[in-house]
C-alpha positions as a LaTeX table, in Angstrom:
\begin{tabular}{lrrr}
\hline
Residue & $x$ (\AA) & $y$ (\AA) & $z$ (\AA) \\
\hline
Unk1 & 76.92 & 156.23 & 145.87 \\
Unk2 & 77.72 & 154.15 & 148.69 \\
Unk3 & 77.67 & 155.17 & 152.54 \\
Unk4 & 80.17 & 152.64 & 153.61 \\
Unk5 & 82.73 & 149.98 & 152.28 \\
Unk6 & 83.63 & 146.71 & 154.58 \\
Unk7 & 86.74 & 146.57 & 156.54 \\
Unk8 & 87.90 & 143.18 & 158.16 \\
Unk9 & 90.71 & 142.92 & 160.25 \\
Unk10 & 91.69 & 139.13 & 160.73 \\
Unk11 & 94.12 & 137.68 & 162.44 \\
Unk12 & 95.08 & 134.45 & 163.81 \\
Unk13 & 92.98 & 134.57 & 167.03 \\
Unk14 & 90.35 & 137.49 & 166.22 \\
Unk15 & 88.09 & 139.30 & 163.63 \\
Unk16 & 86.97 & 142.23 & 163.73 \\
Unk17 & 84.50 & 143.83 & 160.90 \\
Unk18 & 83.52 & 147.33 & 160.69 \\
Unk19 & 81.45 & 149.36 & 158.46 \\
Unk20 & 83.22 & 152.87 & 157.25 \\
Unk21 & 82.29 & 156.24 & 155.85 \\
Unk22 & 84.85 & 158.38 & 153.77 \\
Unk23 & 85.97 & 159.77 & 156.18 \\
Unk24 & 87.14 & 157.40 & 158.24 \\
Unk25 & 84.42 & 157.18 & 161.22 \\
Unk26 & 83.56 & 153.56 & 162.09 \\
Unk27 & 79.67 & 153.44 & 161.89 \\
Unk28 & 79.08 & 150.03 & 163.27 \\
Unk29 & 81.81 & 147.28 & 164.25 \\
Unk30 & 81.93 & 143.04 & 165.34 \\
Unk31 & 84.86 & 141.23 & 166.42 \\
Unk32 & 84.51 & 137.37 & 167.57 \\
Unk33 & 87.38 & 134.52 & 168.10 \\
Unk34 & 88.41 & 133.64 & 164.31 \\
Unk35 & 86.63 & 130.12 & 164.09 \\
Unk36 & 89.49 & 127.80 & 162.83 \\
Unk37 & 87.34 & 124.52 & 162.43 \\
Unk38 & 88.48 & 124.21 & 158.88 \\
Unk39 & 90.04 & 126.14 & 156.28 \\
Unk40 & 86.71 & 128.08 & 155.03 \\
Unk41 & 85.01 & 128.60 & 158.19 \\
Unk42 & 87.15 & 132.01 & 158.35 \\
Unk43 & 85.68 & 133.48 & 155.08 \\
Unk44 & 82.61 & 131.79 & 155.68 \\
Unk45 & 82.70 & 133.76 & 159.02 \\
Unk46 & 83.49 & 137.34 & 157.55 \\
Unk47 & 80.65 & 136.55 & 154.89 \\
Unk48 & 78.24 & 136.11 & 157.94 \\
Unk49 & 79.41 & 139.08 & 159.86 \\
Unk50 & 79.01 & 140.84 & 156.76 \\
Unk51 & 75.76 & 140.39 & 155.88 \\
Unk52 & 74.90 & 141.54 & 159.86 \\
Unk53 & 76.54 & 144.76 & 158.80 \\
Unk54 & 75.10 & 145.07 & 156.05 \\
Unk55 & 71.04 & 145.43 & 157.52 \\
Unk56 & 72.26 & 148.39 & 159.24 \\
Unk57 & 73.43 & 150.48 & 156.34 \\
Unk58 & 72.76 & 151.32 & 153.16 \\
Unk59 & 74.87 & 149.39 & 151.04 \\
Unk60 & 78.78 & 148.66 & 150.49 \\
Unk61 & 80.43 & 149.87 & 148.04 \\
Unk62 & 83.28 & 147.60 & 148.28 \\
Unk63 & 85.55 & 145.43 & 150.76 \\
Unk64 & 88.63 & 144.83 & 151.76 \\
Unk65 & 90.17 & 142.24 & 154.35 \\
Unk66 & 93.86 & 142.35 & 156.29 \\
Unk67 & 95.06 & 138.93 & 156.99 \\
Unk68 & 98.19 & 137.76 & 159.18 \\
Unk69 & 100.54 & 136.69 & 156.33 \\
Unk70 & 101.54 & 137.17 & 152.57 \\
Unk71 & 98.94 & 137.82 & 149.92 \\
Unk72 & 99.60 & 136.72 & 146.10 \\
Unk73 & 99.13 & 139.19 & 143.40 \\
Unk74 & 96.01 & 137.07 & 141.76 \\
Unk75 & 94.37 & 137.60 & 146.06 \\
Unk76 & 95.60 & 134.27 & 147.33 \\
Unk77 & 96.42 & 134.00 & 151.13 \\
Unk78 & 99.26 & 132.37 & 152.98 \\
Unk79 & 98.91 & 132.25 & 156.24 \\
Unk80 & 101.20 & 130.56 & 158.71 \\
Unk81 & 98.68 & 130.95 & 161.90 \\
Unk82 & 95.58 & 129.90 & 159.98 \\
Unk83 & 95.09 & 125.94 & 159.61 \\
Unk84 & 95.54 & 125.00 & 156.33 \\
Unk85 & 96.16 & 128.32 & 155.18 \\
Unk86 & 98.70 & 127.60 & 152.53 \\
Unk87 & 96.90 & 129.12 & 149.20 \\
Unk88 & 93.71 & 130.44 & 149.87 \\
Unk89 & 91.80 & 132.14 & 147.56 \\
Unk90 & 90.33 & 134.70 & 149.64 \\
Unk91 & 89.43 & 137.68 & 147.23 \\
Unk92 & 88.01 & 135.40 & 144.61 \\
Unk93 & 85.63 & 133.83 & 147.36 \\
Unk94 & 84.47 & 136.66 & 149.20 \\
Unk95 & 84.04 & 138.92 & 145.84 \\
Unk96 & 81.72 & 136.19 & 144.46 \\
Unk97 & 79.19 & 135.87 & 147.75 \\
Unk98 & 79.14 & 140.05 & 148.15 \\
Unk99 & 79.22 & 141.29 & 144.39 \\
Unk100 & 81.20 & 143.94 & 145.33 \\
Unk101 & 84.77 & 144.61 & 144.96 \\
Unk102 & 86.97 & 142.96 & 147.05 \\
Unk103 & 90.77 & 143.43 & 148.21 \\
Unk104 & 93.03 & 141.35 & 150.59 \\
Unk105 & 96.41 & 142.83 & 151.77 \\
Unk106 & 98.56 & 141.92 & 154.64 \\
Unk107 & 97.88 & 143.40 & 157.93 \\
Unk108 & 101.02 & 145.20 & 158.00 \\
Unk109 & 100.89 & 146.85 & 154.58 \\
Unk110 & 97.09 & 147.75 & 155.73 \\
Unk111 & 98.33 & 149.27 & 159.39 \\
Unk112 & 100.57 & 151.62 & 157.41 \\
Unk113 & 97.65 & 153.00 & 154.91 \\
Unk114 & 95.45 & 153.30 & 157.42 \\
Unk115 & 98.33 & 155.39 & 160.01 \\
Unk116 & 98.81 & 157.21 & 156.75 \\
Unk117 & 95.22 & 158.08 & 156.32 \\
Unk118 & 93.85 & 158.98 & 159.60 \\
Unk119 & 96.99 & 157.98 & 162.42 \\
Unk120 & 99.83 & 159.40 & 163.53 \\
Unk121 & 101.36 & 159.73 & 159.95 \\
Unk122 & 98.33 & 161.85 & 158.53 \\
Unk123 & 98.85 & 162.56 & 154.91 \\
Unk124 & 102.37 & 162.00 & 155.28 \\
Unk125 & 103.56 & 159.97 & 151.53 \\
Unk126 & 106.98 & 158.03 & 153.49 \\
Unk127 & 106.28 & 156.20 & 156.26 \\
Unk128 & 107.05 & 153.31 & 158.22 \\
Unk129 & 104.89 & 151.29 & 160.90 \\
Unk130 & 106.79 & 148.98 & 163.16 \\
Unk131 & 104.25 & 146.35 & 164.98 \\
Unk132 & 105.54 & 144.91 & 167.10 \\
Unk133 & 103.14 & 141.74 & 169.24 \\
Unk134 & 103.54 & 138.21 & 169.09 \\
Unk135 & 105.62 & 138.67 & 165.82 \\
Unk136 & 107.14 & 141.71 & 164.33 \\
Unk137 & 106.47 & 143.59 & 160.59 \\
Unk138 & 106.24 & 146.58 & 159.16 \\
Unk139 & 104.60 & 148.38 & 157.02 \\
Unk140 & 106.44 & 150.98 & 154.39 \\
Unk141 & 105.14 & 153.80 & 152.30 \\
Unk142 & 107.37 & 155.15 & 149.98 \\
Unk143 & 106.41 & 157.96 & 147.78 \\
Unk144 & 103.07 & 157.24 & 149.25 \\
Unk145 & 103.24 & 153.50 & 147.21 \\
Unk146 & 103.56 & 150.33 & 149.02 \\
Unk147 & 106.91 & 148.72 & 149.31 \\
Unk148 & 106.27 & 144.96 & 148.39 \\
Unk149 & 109.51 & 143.62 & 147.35 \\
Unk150 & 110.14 & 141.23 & 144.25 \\
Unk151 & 108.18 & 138.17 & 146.35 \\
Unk152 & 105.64 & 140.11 & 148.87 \\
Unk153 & 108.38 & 139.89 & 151.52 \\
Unk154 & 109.33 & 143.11 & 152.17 \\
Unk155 & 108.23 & 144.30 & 156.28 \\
Unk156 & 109.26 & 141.30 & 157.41 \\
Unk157 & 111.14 & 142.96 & 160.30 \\
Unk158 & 111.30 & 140.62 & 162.90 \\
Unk159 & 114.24 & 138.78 & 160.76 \\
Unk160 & 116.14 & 142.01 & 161.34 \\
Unk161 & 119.81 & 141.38 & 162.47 \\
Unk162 & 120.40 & 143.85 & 165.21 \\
Unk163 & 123.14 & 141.94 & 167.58 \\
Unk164 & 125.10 & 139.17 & 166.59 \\
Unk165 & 123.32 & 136.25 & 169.15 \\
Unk166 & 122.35 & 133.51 & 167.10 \\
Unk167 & 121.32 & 130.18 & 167.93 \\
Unk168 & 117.93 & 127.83 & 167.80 \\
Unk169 & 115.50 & 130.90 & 168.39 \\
Unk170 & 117.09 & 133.27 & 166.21 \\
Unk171 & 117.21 & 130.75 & 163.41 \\
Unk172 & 113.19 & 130.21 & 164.16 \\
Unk173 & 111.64 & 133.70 & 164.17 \\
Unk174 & 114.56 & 136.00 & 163.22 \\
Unk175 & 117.33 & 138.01 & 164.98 \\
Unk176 & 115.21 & 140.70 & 166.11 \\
Unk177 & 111.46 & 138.74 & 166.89 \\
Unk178 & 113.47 & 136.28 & 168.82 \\
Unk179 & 114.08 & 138.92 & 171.93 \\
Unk180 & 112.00 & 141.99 & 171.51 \\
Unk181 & 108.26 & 140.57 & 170.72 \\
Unk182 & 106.09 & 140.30 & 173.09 \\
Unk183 & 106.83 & 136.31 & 173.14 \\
Unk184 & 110.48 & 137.60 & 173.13 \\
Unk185 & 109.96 & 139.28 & 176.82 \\
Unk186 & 108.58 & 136.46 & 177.85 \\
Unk187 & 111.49 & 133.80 & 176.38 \\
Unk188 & 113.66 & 136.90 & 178.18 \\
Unk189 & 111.98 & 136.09 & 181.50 \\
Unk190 & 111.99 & 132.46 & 181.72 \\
Unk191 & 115.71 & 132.28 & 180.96 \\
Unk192 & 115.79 & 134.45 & 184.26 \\
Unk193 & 113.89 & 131.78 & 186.14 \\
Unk194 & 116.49 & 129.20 & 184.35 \\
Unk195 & 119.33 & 131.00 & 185.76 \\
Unk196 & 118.39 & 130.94 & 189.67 \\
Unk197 & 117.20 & 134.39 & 189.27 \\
Unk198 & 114.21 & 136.04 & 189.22 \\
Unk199 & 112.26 & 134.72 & 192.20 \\
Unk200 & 109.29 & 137.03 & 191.50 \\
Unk201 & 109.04 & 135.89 & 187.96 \\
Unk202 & 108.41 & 132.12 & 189.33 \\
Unk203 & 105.00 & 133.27 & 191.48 \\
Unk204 & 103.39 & 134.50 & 188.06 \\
Unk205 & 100.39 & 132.00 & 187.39 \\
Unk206 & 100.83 & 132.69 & 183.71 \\
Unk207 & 104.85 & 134.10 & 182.11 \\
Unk208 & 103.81 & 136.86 & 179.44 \\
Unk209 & 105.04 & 140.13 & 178.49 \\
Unk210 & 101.95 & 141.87 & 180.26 \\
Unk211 & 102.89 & 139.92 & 183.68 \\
Unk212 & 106.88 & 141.09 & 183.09 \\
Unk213 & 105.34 & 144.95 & 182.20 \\
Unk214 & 103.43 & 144.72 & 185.49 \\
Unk215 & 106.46 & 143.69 & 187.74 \\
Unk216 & 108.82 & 146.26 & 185.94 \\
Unk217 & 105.69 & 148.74 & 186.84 \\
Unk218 & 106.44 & 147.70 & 190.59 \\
Unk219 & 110.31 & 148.39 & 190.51 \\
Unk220 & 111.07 & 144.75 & 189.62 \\
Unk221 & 114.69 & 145.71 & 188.50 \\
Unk222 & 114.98 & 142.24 & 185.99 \\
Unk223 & 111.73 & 143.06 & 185.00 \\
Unk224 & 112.98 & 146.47 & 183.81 \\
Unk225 & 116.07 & 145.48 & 182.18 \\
Unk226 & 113.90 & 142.86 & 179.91 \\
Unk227 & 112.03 & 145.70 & 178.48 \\
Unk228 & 115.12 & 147.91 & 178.14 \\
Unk229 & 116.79 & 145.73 & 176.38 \\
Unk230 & 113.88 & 144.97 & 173.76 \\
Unk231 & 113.85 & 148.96 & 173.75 \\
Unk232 & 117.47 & 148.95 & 172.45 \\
Unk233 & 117.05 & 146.61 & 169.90 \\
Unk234 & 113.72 & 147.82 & 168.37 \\
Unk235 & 115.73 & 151.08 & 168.39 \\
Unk236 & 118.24 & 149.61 & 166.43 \\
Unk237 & 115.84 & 148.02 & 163.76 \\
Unk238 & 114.13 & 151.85 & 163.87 \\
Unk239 & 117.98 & 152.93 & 162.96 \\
Unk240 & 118.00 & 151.03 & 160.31 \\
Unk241 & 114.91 & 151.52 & 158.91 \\
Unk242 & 115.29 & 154.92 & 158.90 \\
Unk243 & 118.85 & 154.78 & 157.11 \\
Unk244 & 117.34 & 152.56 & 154.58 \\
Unk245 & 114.02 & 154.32 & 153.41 \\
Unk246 & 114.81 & 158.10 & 154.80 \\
Unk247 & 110.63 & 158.67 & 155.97 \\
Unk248 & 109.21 & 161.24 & 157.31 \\
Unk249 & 107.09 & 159.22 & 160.49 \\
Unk250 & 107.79 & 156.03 & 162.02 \\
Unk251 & 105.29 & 155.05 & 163.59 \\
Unk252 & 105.30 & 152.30 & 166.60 \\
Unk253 & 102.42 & 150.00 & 167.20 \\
Unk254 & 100.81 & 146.33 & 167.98 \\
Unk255 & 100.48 & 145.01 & 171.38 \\
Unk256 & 103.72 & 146.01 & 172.73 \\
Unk257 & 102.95 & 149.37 & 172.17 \\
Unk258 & 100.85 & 149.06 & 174.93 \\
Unk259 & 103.93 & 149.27 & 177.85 \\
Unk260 & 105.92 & 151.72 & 175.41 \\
Unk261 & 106.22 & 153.65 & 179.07 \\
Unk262 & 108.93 & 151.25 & 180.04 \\
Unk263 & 111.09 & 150.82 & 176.76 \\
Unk264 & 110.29 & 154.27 & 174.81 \\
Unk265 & 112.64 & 156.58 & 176.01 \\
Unk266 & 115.28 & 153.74 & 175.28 \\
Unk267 & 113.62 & 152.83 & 171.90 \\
Unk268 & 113.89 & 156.77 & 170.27 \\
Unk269 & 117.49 & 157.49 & 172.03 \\
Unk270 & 119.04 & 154.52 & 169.96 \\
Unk271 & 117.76 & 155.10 & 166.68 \\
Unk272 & 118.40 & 158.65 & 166.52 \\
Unk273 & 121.39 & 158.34 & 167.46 \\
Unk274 & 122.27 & 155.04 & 165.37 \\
Unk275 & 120.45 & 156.39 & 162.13 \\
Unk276 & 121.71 & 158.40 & 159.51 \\
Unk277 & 122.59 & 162.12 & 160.91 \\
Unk278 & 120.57 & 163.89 & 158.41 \\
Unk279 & 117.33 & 161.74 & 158.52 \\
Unk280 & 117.79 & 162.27 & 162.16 \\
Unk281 & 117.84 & 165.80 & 162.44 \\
Unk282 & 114.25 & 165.35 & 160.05 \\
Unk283 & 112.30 & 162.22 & 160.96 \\
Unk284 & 109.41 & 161.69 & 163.70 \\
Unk285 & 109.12 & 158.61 & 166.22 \\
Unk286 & 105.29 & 158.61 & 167.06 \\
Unk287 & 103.45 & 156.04 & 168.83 \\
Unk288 & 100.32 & 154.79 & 167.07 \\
Unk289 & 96.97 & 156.61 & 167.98 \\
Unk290 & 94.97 & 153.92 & 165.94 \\
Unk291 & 95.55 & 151.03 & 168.23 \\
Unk292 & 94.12 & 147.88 & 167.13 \\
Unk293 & 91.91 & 150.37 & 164.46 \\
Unk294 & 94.96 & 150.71 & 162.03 \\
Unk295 & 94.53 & 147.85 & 159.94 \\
Unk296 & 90.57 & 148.45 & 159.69 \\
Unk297 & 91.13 & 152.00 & 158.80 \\
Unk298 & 93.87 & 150.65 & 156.07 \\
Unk299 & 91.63 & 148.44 & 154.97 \\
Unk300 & 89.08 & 150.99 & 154.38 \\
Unk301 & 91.16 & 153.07 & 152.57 \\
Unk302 & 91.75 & 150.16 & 150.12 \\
Unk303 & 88.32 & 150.01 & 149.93 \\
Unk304 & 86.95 & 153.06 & 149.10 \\
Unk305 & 89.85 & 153.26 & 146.38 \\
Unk306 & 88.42 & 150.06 & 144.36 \\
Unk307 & 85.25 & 152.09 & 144.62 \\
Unk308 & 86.98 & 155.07 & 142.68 \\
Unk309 & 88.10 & 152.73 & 140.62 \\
Unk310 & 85.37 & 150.04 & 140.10 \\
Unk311 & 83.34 & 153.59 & 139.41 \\
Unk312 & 85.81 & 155.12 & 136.69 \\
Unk313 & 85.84 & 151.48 & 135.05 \\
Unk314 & 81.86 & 151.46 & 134.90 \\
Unk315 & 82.03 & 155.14 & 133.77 \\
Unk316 & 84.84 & 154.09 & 130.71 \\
Unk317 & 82.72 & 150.71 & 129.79 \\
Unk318 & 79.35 & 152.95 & 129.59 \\
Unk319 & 80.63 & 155.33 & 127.55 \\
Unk320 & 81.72 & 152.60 & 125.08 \\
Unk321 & 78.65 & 150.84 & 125.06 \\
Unk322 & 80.18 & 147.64 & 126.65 \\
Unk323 & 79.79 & 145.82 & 129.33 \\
Unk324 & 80.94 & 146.38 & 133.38 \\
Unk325 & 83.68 & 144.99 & 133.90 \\
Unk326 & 83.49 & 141.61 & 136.28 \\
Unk327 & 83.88 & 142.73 & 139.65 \\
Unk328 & 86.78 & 139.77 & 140.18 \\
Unk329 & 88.68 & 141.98 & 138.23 \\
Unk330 & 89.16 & 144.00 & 140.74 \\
Unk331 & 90.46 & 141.46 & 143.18 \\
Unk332 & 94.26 & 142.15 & 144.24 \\
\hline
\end{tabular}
């Protein structure tokens, strides 16, 4: 039996591979800038990270990779951030290099199994992540199945409709991405700097949401309302995510999770009291204790299931006297 299965975590700026036990302990991790030079250099990336991995245990039993975008039911990837990432046939290319079982899933579906395995949702079978960065998704675990929606779609939060501002950046990454990402604060700020306000905002060398977090740490009052207001509004698409799917955790993560000390307190007061009164009284706001771990861990937990499974299928063919079944078969 194997020690470990392979857990990659890639986004559209970094890897990160790690090998891990059943029980969720990372034995040995890499992470390196996601080399973008042409459409396989990613997989041909993870395939050489692997095999690093691999000389320092035993064996893997099986794989499993998170990627930033929406993953076809025959493995394919589309992935917006990724160059030429339009239909790329991830599982079937990794499975044939490492002859092992191999799944792809999005990152977001992967945070939320992985939360749900060994985070802040521990063996819970309903719950949501919200992950909020760059972007904005989440995760949902109903009846402890994934909620994928008729065309993969489904977590795509950051086109949540939470006030009724519209206009050019609403219409480009959604009602609720456009002012409460991280890129969000930082749209938030230089429309400050636009409006004759905000002279502190104008010395920063570099406008992000970490810069606006570090002036609203100094008493910067702009700087606080920014994050406030992204508070209120993640709040509101907490609400409503709560009304919808009634879970038991929610569960807040991704970069911005990082200055949750200036937007928190805002964040939980609005969605309990905008959410249904009953799921209310019942459900818990946790922050994430998995970090940037959550979709490795999900991914491991993916993994070590096509091992159950790629192991029950060898059992079933052996016992009819027929042949394994191909290990593309197993592909997501």
């Amino acid at each position: 039996m194997a020690e470990c299965v392979l857990a990659a975590d890639l986004g559209g700026t970094k890897l990160a591979l790690a090998a891990v036990d059943r029980r969720g302990r990372i034995r040995e991790r890499r992470s390196e800038r996601v080399d973008t030079s042409s459409v396989h250099a990613p997989a041909a990336q993870i395939l050489r990270i692997a095999n690093d991995l691999s000389a320092r245990v035993d064996e893997f039993g099986a794989a499993a990779v998170a990627v930033p975008g929406l993953v076809g039911r025959n493995g394919t990837v589309w992935a917006p951030n990724l160059r030429g990432w339009e239909s790329v046939p991830l599982a079937r290319m990794l499975c044939r290099k490492l002859r092992i079982p191999v799944v792809v899933e999005s990152d977001r579906n992967a945070a939320v199994l992985g939360e749900a395995w060994r985070g802040a949702a521990r063996g819970k079978p309903d719950v949501i992540v919200l992950i909020a960065g760059t972007g904005i998704g989440a995760g949902i675990l109903s009846g402890g199945r994934l909620v994928r929606g008729a065309h993969e779609l489904s977590g795509c939060a950051g086109w949540m409709a939470v006030s009724d501002r519209n206009g050019a950046e609403v219409r480009r990454f959604g009602g609720l991405e456009a002012f409460a990402s991280g890129a969000g604060i930082a749209r938030a700020a230089r429309k400050v700097i636009r409006s004759g306000y905000g002279a502190k905002f104008r010395r920063l060398e570099e406008l992000t949401a970490e810069r606006v977090a570090e002036l609203a740490r100094a008493g910067d009052r702009t700087a606080k309302q920014i994050w406030q207001s992204a508070g209120r509004q993640l709040g509101l698409a907490v609400a409503n995510l709560i009304s919808l799917f009634d879970p038991e955790v929610v569960v807040f993560g991704g970069g911005m999770a990082g200055a949750a000390d200036l937007f928190w307190d805002e964040l939980t007061r609005t969605a309990l009291a905008r959410c249904q009164p009953l799921a209310a009284k019942q459900v818990q706001i946790r922050l994430s204790k998995l970090g940037g771990d959550a979709n490795l861990l999900g991914c491991a937990r993916l993994a070590w299931d096509a091992v159950e499974k790629h192991s029950a299928l060898s059992r079933q063919h052996s016992a009819r006297g027929s042949p394994s079944r191909n290990l593309a078969e197993l592909e997501h």
